[in-house]
C-alpha positions as CSV (number, residue, x, y, z in Angstrom):
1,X,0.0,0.0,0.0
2,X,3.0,2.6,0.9
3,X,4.2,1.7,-2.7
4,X,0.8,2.5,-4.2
5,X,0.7,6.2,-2.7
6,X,3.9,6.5,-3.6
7,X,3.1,5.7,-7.1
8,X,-0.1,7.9,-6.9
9,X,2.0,10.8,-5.3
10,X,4.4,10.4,-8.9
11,X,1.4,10.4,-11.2
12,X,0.1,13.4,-9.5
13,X,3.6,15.4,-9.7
14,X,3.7,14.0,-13.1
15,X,0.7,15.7,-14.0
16,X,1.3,19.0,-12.2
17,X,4.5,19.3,-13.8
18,X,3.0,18.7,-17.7
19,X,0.3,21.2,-16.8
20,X,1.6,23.9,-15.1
21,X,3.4,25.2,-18.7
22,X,-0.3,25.3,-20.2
23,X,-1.6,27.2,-16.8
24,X,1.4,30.0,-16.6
25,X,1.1,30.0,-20.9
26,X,-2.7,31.2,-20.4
27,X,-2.5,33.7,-17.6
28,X,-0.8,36.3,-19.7
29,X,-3.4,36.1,-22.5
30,X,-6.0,37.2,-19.3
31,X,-4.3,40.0,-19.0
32,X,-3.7,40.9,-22.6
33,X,-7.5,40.8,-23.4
34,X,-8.0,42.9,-20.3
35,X,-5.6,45.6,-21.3
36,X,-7.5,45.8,-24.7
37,X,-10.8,46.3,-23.3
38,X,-9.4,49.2,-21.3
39,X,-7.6,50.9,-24.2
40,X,-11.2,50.2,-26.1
41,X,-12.7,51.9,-23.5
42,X,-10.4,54.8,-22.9
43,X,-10.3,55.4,-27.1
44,X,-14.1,55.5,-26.8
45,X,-13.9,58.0,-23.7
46,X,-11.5,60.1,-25.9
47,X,-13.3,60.3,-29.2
48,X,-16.5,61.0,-27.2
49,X,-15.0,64.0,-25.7
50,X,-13.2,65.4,-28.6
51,X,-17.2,65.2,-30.4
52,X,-18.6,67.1,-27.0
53,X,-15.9,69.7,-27.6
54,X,-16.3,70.2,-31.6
55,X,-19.9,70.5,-30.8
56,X,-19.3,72.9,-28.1
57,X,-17.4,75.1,-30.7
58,X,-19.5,74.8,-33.6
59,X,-22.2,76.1,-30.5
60,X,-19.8,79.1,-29.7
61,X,-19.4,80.2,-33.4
62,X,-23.1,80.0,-34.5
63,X,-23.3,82.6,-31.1
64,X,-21.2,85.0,-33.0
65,X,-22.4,87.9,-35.2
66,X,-21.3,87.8,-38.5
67,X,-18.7,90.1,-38.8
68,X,-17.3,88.3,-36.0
69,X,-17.5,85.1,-37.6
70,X,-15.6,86.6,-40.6
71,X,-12.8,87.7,-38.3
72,X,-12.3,83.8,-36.7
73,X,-12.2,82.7,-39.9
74,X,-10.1,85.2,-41.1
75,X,-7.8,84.3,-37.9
76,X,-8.0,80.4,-38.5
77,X,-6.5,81.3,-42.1
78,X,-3.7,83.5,-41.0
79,X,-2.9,80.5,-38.0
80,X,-2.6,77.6,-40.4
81,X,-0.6,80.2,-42.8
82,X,2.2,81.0,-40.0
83,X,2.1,77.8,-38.3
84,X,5.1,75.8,-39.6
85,X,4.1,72.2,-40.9
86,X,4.5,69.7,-38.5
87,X,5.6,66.0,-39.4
């Protein structure tokens, strides 16, 4: 009987030792699909605010009169003019 658990106690290492590759191989692939879901999540957050703030601008510029609207363009032109290209 001792040389049975003995045998049993072998099998089991045996087996612990083939699987534990395949466990360790599969934990980093948890985290992986985690840390996409969060960059989803975060592109989402940014692309939603960068629509809330074009939205409020397009809000501020209808406010204007028109000569003033005239002006910001005017300005916008002159800024992209000057602005040296960027690569």
């Amino acid at each position: 009987m001792n040389k049975w658990m003995i045998f049993k106690g072998r099998r089991l290492l045996i087996y612990l030792l083939v699987l534990m590759p395949l466990l360790i191989s599969f934990a980093p692939q948890k985290n992986t699909v985690n840390q996409k879901k969060i960059e989803r999540e975060q592109e989402k957050k940014k692309r939603e605010a960068q629509k809330k703030y074009e939205n409020a601008l397009k809000r501020h510029n209808r406010m204007q009169t028109k000569e003033t609207q005239t002006r910001m363009k005017q300005t916008k032109r002159e800024s992209k003019k000057k602005t040296p290209i960027q690569p």
